[in-house]
Each structure stands twice: as C-alpha cells, then as structure tokens.
C-alpha positions in Angstrom: 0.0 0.0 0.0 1.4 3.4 -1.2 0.4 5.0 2.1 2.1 2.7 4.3 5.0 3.0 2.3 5.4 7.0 2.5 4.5 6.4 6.3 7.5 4.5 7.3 9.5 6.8 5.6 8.8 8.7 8.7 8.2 5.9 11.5 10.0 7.2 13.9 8.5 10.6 13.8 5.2 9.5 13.3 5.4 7.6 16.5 6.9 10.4 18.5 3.4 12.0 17.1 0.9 9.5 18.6 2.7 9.7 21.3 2.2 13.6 22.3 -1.5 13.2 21.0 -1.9 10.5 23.7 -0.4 12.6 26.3 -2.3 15.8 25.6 -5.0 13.8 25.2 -5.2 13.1 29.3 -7.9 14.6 31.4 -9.3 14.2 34.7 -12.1 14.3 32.7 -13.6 11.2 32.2 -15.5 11.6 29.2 -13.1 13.4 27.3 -10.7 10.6 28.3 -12.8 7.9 26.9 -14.8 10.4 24.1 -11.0 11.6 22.7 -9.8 8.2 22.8 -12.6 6.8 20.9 -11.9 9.2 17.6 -8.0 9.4 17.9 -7.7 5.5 18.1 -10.7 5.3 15.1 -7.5 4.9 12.5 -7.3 7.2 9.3 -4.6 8.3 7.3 -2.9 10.7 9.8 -2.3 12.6 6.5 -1.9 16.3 8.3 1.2 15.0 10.5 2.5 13.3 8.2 2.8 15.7 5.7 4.3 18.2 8.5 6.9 15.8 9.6 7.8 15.0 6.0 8.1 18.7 4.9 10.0 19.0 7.7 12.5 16.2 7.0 12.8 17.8 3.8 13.9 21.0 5.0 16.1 19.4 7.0 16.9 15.7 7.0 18.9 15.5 9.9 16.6 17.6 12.2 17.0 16.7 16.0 14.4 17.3 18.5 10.6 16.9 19.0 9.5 20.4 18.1 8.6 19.3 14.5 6.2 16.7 16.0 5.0 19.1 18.5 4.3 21.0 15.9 2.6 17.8 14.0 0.9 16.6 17.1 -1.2 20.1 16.9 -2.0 20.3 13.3 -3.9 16.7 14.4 -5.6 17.9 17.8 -7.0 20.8 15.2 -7.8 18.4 12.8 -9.4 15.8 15.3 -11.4 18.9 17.0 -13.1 20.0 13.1 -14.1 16.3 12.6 -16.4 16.0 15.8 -17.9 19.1 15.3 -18.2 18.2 11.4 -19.9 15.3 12.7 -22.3 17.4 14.8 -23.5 20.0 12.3 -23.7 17.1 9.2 -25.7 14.8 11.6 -23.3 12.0 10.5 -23.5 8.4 12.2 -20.4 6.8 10.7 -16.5 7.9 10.5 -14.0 5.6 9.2 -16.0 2.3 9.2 -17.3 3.3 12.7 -20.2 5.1 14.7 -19.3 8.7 14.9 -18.8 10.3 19.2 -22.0 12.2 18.2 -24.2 9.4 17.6 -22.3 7.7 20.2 -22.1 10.0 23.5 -24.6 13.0 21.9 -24.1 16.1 19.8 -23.2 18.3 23.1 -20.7 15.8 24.5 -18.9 16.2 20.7 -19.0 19.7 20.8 -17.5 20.0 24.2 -15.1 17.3 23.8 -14.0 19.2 20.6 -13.7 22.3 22.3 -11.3 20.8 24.9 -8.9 19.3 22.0 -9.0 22.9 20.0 -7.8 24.9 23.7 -5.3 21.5 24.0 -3.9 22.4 20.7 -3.3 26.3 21.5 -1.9 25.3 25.0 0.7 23.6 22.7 1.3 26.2 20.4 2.2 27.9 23.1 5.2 25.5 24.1 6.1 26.4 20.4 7.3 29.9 21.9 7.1 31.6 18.6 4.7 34.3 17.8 5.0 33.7 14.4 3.9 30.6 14.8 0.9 31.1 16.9 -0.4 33.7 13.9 -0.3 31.3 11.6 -2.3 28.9 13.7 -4.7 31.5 15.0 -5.5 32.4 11.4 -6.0 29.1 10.1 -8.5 27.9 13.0 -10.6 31.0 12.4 -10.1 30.1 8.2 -11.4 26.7 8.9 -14.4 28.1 10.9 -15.2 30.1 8.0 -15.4 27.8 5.8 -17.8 25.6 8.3 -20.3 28.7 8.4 -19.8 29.0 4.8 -20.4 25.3 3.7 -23.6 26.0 6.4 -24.8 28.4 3.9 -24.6 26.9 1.3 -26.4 23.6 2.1 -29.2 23.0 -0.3 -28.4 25.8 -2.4 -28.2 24.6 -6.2 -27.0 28.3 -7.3 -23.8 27.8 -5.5 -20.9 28.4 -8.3 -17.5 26.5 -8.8 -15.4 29.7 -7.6 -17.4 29.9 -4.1 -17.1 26.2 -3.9 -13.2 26.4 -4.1 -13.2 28.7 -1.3 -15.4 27.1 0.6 -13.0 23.8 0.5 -10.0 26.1 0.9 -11.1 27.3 4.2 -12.4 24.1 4.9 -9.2 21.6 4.1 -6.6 23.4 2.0 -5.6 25.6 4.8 -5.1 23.2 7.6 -2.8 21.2 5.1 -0.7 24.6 3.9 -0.4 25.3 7.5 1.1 22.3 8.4 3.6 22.7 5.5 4.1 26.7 5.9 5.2 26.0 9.9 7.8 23.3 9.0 9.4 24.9 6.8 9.1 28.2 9.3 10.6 26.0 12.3 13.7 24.2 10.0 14.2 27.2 8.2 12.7 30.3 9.5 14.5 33.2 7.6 14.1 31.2 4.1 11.1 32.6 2.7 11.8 31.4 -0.5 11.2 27.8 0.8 8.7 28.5 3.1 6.4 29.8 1.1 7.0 26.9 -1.9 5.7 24.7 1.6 2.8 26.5 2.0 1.7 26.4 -1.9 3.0 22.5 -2.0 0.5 22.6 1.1 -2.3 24.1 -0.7 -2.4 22.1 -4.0 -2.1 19.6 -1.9 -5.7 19.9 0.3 -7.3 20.7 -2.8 -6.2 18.1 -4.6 -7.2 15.7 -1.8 -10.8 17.7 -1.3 -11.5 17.1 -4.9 -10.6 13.4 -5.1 -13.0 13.0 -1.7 -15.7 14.7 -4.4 -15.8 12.0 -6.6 -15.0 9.1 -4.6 -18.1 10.5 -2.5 -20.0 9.0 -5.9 -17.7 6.6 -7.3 -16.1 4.8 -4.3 -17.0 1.8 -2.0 -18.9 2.1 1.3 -16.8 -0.6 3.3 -13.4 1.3 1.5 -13.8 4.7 1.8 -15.7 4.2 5.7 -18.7 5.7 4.9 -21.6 6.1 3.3 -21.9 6.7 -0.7 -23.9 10.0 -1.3 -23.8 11.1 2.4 -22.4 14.5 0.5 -26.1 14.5 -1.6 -28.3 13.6 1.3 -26.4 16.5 3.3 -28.0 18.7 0.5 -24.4 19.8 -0.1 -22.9 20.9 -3.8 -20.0 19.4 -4.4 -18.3 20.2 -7.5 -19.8 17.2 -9.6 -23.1 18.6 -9.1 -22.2 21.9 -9.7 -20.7 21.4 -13.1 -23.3 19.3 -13.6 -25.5 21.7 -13.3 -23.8 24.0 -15.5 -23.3 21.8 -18.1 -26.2 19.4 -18.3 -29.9 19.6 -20.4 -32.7 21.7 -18.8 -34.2 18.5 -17.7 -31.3 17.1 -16.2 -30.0 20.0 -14.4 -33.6 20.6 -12.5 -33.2 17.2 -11.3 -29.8 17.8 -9.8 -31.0 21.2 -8.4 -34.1 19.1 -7.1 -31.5 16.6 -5.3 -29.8 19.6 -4.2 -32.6 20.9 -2.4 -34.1 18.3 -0.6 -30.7 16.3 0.1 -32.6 13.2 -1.6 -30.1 10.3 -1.3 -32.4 8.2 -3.2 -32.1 10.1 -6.3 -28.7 9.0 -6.4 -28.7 7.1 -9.7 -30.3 9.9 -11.0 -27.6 12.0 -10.1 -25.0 9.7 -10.9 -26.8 9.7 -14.7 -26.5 13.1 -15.1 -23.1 13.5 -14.0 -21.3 11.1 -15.8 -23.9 12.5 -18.8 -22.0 15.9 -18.2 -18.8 14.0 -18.0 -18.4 16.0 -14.1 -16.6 13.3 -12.4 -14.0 13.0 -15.2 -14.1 17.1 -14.5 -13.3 16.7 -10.9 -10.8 14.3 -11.0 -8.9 16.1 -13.7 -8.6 19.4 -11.7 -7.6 17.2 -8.7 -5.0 15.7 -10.9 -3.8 19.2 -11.8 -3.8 20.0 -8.5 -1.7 17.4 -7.5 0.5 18.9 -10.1 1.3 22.1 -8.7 1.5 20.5 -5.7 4.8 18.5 -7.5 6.0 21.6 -9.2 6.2 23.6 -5.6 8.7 20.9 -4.5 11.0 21.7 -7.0 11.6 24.9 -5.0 13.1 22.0 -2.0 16.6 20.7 -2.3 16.6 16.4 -3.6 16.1 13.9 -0.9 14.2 11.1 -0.3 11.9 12.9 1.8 11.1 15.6 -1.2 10.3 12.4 -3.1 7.9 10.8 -0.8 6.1 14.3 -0.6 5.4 14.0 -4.8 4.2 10.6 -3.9 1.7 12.2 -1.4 1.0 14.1 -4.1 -0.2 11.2 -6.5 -1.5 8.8 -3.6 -3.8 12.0 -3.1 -5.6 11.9 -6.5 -5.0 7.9 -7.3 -6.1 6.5 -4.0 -9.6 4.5 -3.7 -10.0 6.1 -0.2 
C-alpha cells in the first residue's frame, strides 16, 4: 500500500506524534478521556502530521528534536477537533467504518469534547514559543471556521458556483494542510522565505487536490473502502463540485433534477444523479482538476533541495488523486 510505504519513511516521527497526542490527550475528565480516545484510536490516514513531519524532514533531514512533531501533534488535535464538530452540524452516524462520538455519546458531548482538543492544541502552540507561529495557527482555526459557516450556507443551495465552492474547501481543508507545510518549513528554516512559502503552496495544492478526489469518490467509491456512506455529500444537500458542473453543463431536464436533489438532500435520487453526472462527464471534470492540483503540488517541491523525503512528498502528491479512499 502506497500510504504505508510514504508512512515508514517517517516511522519514527510518526510515533513520537501519537505519542504527544496520547499525552495531551489526558484529562481528569472522564468523558473526554474515553470520548477523545474513541476518535483518535478510530484509525485514518494521519495525512496532516504526516505531511508536516515530512516537509520537515525535507527542509532538513537530519533535524533533531521533537519540536517538528509538536508542531505535527497540533495540526492533528486541530484536525481531530473539526471532525467531531463536522460530525455534529452534518448529523453523521459513521466515520472511518465506525459510529461517529455524536451518535455515540450525543451532539453536546462532541461539541464540548472538541472544544477541549481545540484549547489542547493552543496550550501547545504555546510551548512552540514563537509568535510567528501562533499567527499562523490563530488564522488558520478562524479560516477553517469560516469555511464551516460558509459550507452551512450553502447547504441545499443549487445556485452555488465553482469559484465559491473552491473557497469554501480552501477554508475548509486546503488551509489546515498549507499550515502544516508553511510552519515546518518556518521551524527548519525560519528566515528562508523562498522555501517556506514553496511549503505552503505544496501545502495548498495539496488539500485541494485531496478535497476534490473525496468529491468524486463521495459517488464513485465503495462504502466498506472509503468508511462511509456513498452520497452522504447528496443527502447532506451539499454541492460538491460534480453537481455543480453538472448543473452547469447538463440539459434543462437534467439539471432541475440535480438542483431538485440539491434541495431536498434526496439520497435516493442518487442514480439519478450519478446519470446526469457522468452524462456531463463531471466526475471525469473533478478528477482532472484534482490531478492538476496534484501537479502544482509537484511543481512547488521543486523549489526544496533532492532527498528522499522531497520524493515521498510527490508521492503524497499522487496517492492523493489515485487512492480509492
């Protein structure tokens, strides 16, 4: 597996990672202890720390210390925090092949439990000591929150357009991802800004690209694979981009039925859906402006001297638009 592969490229950090989440993870708290254990130890790809720790390693392959999987360990409490109250406001019931906390423990013990890992993660920034640091951080939570309200208002809106789309999953994934990217290369090599900001734009491309392949596997991909439910996007009443250039580019007839799907978040007019989409030719769309995504995301690393670790970030790259999951 391609994933695992990239991954033990950076075992060692990668375990120094779980291991700080596991620690900050510690309450006297019981429900956050067993509610935060629950959706750390639920698997996924750990694809945010990873891609930290590996721009890092790039910057600097010989880098000593745990501040880069400090560093890591945040971007994931951050992450962790935006999936349970994702969860919340989708009214989702399965995660990764698993019940969601919400449908679990309740929406308010989510929310809460969130809340704690989002203070966690700025009590860690803090150990950072770098002000620098903590602005990018502090700009990129409130981006993501954005983005939430944003998606929000768009929910069962058919009208939404491509360009307000991309923003939307900008705020929403991109930044977290160009974050993660723009502080390593701002802790290994803080007065490059050359490099750093190739990180951030490597970082960027990258998000999107991954955002865009979720679109289609979202209507191409297996249940059991991808850990949750096909056309959970569509019963969520939210327009993804295959809809949306669907919409654009479909018949009269066919486009009302999409904007009808749109509206009432109709699961079962899935095949429908799926007819006029691939009618449009809007998955073939989507996955060809992931794959150009991915693309810049390749060309930024050029900007990064050769190593092993530069490599495995263009394989990141690919993995994120060829993957099945």
């Amino acid at each position: 597996m391609q994933i695992a592969r990239i991954r033990d490229r950076v075992g060692g950090d990668m375990a120094a990672v779980d291991h700080i989440v596991q620690n900050r993870l510690r309450s006297d708290v019981a429900l956050i202890n067993q509610l935060g254990s629950y959706i750390i130890g639920g698997g996924g790809k750990r694809l945010r720390p990873m891609v930290t720790v590996l721009m890092a390693r790039a910057m600097d392959r010989e880098l000593a210390g745990d501040r880069h999987a400090l560093l890591a360990a945040t971007v994931e409490l951050i992450h962790t925090a935006t999936l349970l109250h994702d969860d919340v406001v989708d009214e989702s019931v399965v995660r990764r092949g698993r019940e969601t906390a919400n449908h679990l423990w309740g929406n308010e013990a989510s929310v809460l439990v969130g809340d704690f890992l989002y203070t966690r993660a700025f009590e860690m920034m803090v150990e950072l000591d770098d002000m620098a640091t903590m602005a990018v951080f502090s700009r990129t939570t409130n981006r993501i929150a954005e983005g939430e309200v944003m998606q929000l208002m768009h929910v069962h809106d058919p009208e939404v357009t491509e360009a307000r789309y991309r923003e939307v999953i900008y705020r929403k994934t991109a930044v977290l991802f160009e974050a993660g990217c723009q502080l390593a290369a701002m802790l290994v090599t803080p007065g490059n800004r050359d490099l750093v900001a190739a990180a951030a734009d490597y970082g960027r491309h990258l998000g999107t690209a991954f955002q865009l392949a979720d679109d289609v596997l979202d209507y191409e991909g297996d249940a059991d694979t991808i850990g949750k439910n096909l056309g959970d996007d569509l019963a969520e009443g939210k327009p993804t981009l295959p809809l949306i250039h669907g919409i654009e580019h479909a018949d009269p007839d066919r486009a009302e039925r999409l904007r009808e799907a749109i509206r009432k978040g109709d699961r079962g007019a899935m095949e429908t859906v799926r007819e006029a989409i691939a009618h449009t030719g809007s998955i073939a769309y989507t996955r060809d402006l992931a794959k150009q995504e991915a693309g810049l995301a390749e060309k930024a690393l050029e900007a990064l001297p050769s190593s092993d670790f530069r490599e495995a970030l263009g394989e990141l790259a690919r993995f994120s638009v060829g993957r099945n999951y």
